[in-house]
C-alpha positions in Angstrom: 28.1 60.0 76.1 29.3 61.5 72.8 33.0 63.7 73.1 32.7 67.2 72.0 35.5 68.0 69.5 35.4 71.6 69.9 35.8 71.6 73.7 40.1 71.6 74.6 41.4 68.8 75.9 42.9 69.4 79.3 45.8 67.1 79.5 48.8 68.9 78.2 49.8 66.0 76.3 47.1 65.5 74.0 46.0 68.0 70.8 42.8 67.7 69.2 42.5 67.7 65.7 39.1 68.6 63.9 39.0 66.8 60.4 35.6 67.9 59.5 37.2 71.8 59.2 40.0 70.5 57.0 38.9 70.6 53.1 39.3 67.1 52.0 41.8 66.7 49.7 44.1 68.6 52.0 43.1 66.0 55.0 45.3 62.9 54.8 48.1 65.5 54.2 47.1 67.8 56.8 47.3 64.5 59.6 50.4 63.3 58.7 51.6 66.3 58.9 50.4 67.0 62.7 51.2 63.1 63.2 54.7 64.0 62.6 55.1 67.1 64.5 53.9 65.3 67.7 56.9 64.1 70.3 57.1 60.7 72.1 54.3 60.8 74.4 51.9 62.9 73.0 48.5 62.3 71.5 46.4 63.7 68.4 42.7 63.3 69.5 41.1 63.1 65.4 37.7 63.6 65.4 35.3 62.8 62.2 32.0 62.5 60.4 33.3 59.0 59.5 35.3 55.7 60.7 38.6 56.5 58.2 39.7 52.8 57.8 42.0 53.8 54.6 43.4 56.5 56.4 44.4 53.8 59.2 45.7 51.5 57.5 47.9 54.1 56.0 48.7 55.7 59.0 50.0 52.1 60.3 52.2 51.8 56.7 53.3 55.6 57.0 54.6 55.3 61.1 54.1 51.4 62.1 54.0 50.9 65.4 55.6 54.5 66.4 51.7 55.6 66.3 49.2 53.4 68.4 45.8 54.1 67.6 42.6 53.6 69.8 39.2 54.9 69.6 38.0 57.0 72.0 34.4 57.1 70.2 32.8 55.2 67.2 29.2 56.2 66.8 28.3 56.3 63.2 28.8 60.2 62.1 30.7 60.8 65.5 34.3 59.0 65.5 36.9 60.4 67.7 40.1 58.6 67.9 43.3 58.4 69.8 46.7 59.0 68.0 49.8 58.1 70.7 53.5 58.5 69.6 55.3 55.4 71.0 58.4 55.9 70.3 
């Protein structure tokens, strides 16, 4: 079963966030941005034409482990993943 991005997730707690509509050298910027605006708690649900492994692995240098990440979906062209705030 493949996750619709465009459909809003129901939980209050958790924000989608639609890379594909973001122009790409504004992307990176754009998620650390929402990344930071997010409270203890609260999720980002990315979703993307493609696995972002740099953009992981800066994530995890940017926040450590105040951002747990988990994929929710990892089909090729179809990746939707998980962004928690720890603490």
């Amino acid at each position: 079963m493949t996750h619709d991005c465009s459909q809003t997730v129901s939980t209050e707690a958790i924000y989608p966030f639609d890379a594909r509509g973001v122009a790409k050298r504004f992307r990176h910027a754009a998620i650390f941005g929402a990344l930071q605006a997010l409270q203890v708690g609260e999720t980002m649900r990315f979703c993307n034409d493609h696995d972002p492994i740099p953009l992981l692995m800066q994530i995890g240098s940017r926040f450590g482990p105040r951002v747990e990440i988990s994929y929710v979906q990892r089909m090729p062209g179809e990746i939707v993943i998980d962004f928690l705030i720890a603490a």
